[in-house]
C-alpha positions in Angstrom: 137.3 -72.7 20.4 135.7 -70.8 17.6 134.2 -67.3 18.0 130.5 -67.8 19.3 127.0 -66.2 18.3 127.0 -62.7 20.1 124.0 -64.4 22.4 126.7 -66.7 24.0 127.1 -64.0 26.4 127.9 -63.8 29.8 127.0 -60.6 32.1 129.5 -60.7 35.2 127.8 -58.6 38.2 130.6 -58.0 41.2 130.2 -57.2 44.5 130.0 -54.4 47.5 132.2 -52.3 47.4 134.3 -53.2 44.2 134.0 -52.6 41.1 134.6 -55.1 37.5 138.0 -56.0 38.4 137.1 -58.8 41.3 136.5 -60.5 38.0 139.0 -60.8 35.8 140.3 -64.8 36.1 136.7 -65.6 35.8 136.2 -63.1 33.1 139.4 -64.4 31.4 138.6 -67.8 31.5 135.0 -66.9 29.9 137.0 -64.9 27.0 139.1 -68.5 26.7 136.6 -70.3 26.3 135.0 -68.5 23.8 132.4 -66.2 25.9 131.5 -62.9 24.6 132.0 -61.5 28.4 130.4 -58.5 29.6 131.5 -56.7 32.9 130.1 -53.6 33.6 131.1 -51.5 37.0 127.9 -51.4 38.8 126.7 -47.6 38.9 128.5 -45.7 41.9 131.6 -47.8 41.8 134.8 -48.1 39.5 134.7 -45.2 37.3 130.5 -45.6 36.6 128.5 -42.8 38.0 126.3 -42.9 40.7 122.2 -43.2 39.5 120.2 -40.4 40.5 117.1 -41.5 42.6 116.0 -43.2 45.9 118.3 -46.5 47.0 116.6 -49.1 45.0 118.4 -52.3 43.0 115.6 -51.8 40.5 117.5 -49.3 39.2 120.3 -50.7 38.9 118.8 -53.5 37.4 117.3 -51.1 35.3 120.7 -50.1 34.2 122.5 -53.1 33.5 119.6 -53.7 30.9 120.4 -50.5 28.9 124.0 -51.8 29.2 123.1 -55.5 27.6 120.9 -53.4 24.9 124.1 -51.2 23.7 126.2 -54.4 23.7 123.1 -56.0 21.3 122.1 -58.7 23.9 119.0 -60.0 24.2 119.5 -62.5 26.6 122.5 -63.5 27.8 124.2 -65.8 30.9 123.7 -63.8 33.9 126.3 -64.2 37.1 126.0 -61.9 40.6 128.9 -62.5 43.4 127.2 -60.8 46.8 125.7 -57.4 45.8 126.0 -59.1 42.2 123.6 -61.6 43.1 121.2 -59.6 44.5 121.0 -57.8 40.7 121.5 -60.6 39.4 117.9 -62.1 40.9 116.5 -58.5 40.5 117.0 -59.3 36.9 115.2 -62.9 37.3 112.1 -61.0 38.8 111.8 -58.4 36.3 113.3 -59.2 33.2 113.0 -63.1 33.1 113.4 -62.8 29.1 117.3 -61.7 29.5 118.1 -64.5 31.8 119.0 -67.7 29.8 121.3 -69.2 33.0 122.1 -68.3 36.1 124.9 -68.1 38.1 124.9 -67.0 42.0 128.0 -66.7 43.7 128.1 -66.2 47.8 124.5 -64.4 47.6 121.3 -64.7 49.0 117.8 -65.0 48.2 116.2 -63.9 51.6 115.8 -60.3 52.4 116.8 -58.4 55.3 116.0 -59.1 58.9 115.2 -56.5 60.7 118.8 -56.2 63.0 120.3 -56.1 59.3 119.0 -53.5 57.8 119.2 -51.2 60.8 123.2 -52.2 60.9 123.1 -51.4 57.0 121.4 -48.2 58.1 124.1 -47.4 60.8 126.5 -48.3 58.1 125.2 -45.7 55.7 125.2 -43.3 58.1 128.6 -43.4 59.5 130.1 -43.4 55.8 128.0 -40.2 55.6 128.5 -38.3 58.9 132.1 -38.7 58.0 132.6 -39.3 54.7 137.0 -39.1 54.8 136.9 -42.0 56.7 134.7 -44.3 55.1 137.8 -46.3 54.1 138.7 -47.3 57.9 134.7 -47.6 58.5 134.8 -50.4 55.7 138.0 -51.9 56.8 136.1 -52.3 60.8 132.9 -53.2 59.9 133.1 -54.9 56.4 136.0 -56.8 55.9 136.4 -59.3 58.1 133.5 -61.0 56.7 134.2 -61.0 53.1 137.3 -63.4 53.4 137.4 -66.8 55.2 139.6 -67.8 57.7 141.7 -69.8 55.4 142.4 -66.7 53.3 142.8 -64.4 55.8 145.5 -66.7 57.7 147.5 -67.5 54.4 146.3 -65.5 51.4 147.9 -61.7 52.4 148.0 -60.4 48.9 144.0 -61.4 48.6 143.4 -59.6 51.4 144.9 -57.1 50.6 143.3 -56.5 47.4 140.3 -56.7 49.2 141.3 -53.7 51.1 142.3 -51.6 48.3 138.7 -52.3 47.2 137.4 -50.8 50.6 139.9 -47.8 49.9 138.0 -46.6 46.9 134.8 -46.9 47.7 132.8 -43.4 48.1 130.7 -42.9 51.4 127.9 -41.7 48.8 127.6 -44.9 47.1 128.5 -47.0 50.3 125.3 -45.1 51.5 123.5 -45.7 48.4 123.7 -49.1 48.4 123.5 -49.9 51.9 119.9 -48.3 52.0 119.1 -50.1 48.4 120.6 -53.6 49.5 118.2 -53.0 52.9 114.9 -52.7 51.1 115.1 -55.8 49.0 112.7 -57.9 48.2 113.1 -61.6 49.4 113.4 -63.3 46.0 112.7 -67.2 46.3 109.5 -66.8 44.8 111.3 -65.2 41.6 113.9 -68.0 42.2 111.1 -70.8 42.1 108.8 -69.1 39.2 112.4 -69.4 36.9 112.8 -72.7 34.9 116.3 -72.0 33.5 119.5 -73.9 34.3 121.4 -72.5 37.3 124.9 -72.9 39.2 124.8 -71.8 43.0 128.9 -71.2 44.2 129.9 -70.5 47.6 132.7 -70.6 49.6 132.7 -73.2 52.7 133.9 -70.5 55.3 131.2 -68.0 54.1 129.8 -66.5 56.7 127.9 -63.7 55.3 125.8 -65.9 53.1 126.2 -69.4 54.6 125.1 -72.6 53.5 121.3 -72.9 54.5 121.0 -69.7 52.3 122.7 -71.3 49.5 120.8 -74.6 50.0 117.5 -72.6 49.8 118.4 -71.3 46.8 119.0 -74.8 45.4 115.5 -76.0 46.6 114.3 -73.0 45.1 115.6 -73.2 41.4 114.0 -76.3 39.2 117.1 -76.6 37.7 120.4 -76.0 39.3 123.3 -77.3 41.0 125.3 -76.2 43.7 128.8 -76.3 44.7 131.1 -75.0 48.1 134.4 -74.0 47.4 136.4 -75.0 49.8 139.1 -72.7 51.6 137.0 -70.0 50.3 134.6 -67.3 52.1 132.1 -64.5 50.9 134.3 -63.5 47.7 135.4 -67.2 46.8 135.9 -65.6 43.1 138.8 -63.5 44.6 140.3 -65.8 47.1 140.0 -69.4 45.2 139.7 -68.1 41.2 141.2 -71.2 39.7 138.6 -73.2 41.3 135.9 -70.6 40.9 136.6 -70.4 37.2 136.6 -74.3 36.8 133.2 -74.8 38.1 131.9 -71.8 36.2 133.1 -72.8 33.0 132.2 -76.3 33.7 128.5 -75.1 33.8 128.6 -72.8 30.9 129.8 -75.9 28.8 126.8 -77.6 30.3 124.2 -75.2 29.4 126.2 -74.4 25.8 
């Protein structure tokens, strides 16, 4: 395929607690395609710094806008996984005018209950009271709910990677984003008020963001379709990327 207008972009937004890599067959398949593919480490993880400032995803938000603006994107394809997806809809709510389609991987729209922010809370705090062991904290508390059962019973180097991921996060950013994550806004309003094409991905063995979140979503959007990856839980990206990768560029093809 021919090299594309630089506004057939497409901003990849990762997950808690990794950084741009969790992408990279997705990413790769986007470049193949002919996608001018942008995949920024969110501030606080990979080798971005951490934003000054109270918890908040507006900021981050914030930031990935300055990013788009020194890559001279307007508007551009916009995909979250998780954490991703939170920004990702952050985006929707506030700067509606960069969001020409919309991709949501494993996320969800509703906000906190009140049990889960004050487990984010105890989260935070443990990373921070002991800050050395913040990668055996992860490894307790987070892991076993970002990979399904069918990757966890027969996909070791996938798990694995996943635990290299909790082995360089920072407590100070695992804090960060625990407290910023905790305060967000429910966003199916933003989701409903949005008229642009969307694809909503999950994995079938999610269990952080399971399918009644995912089907709100999809009553939400005007315009989307949604699809469960099967074998696949709460970083279907990482543990299925063939199939993750199909269905993405599938869609982009669709909204070309």
């Amino acid at each position: 395929m021919g090299k594309r207008n630089v506004a057939d972009s497409v901003l990849l937004l990762h997950a808690f607690p990794c950084d741009g890599t969790l992408w990279d067959p997705v990413a790769q398949a986007c470049r193949d395609a002919g996608w001018r593919t942008v995949v920024p480490d969110l501030p606080g993880f990979g080798t971005s710094p951490r934003l000054d400032g109270p918890p908040n995803l507006d900021a981050v938000a914030d930031e990935m806008v300055r990013i788009l603006q020194e890559q001279n994107t307007d508007s551009c394809v916009v995909a979250g996984v998780s954490l991703g997806g939170y920004v990702a809809m952050n985006l929707v709510r506030r700067y509606p005018e960069v969001v020409r389609s919309l991709i949501l991987c494993d996320t969800k729209a509703t906000a906190d209950s009140e049990q889960a922010q004050q487990n984010r809370e105890r989260l935070a705090v443990l990373c921070e009271q002991t800050p050395s062991d913040t990668a055996r904290i992860l490894e307790q508390a987070v892991l076993p709910g970002l990979l399904g059962d069918t990757t966890r019973a027969e996909r070791p180097s996938v798990v694995e990677r996943a635990r290299r991921y909790l082995q360089q996060a920072q407590a100070p950013s695992v804090a960060w984003y625990q407290r910023a994550m905790a305060c967000r806004p429910d966003s199916l309003a933003a989701l409903a008020a949005w008229s642009g094409p969307s694809l909503v991905l999950w994995g079938d063995e999610d269990t952080l963001s399971p399918a009644d979140e995912q089907l709100a979503m999809l009553e939400a959007l005007s315009d989307a379709r949604g699809v469960a990856l099967p074998s696949a839980g709460h970083l279907a990206i990482l543990e299925t990327p063939d199939a993750a990768a199909s269905e993405i560029i599938g869609f982009l093809d669709s909204v070309d």
